[in-house]
C-alpha angles and dihedrals in degrees: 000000000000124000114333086357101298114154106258103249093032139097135222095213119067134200091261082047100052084043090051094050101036080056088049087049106049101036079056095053087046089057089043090051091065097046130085133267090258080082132074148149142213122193093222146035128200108249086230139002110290096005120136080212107105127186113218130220122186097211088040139246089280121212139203117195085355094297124129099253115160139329135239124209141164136219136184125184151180110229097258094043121095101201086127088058086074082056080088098057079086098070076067086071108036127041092201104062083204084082095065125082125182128177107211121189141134120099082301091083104038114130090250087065100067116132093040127108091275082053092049090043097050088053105036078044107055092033077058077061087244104152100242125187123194116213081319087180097170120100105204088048095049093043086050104043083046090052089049095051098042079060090062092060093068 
């Protein structure tokens, strides 16, 4: 077993995995990139002042007036993986859960998998008040859903 057992020689991101979060990604700079410069992100946080330690997002810690004010990830899944379940490592960092928003997708998510652990995530999730979107493949809506909820932060 390799690192948090992980076979050795193999990855926990997969090709599906690295496509979902480069989409997220993009579609998110291209938001940032309307915005003013009020506005800004950094990929990753020290764990604690003064740590090297830092924890990584893939949509970024996102800042406004150069205050800490929410946090954008992305998580694609299987439907027998839990890699949505560490969506919640972020309510460590906020005490309001508005200011967390994750993309899901990947056949974790399809309709016919509800009442698995991405089912129980989504509603334990967005009762928490985390801005959660489902395959959401369409660039205007998530663009869209993403800007909404940055105007929450403020």
């Amino acid at each position: 077993m390799g690192q948090g057992g992980i076979q050795t020689g193999t990855t926990a991101t997969s090709i599906f995995s690295k496509n979902s979060e480069k989409l997220h990604i993009k579609w998110i700079n291209e938001v940032f990139s309307t915005l003013g410069s009020e506005w800004s992100r950094e990929k990753s946080l020290p764990i604690s002042e003064g740590s090297d330690q830092v924890w990584e997002s893939d949509g970024g810690w996102i800042y406004h007036n150069r205050k800490l004010v929410g946090v954008a990830e992305n998580k694609w899944q299987t439907a027998r993986n839990n890699a949505v379940e560490r969506g919640f490592r972020y309510l460590t960092e906020f005490d309001e859960a508005h200011r967390i928003f994750i993309s899901c997708s990947g056949p974790g998510f399809a309709e016919s998998q509800k009442k698995g652990s991405t089912d129980a995530f989504i509603i334990r999730a967005r009762k928490k008040g985390i801005k959660v979107l489902v395959n959401v493949i369409d660039e205007q809506e998530f663009k869209s859903e993403f800007t909404k909820w940055l105007n929450t932060l403020i």
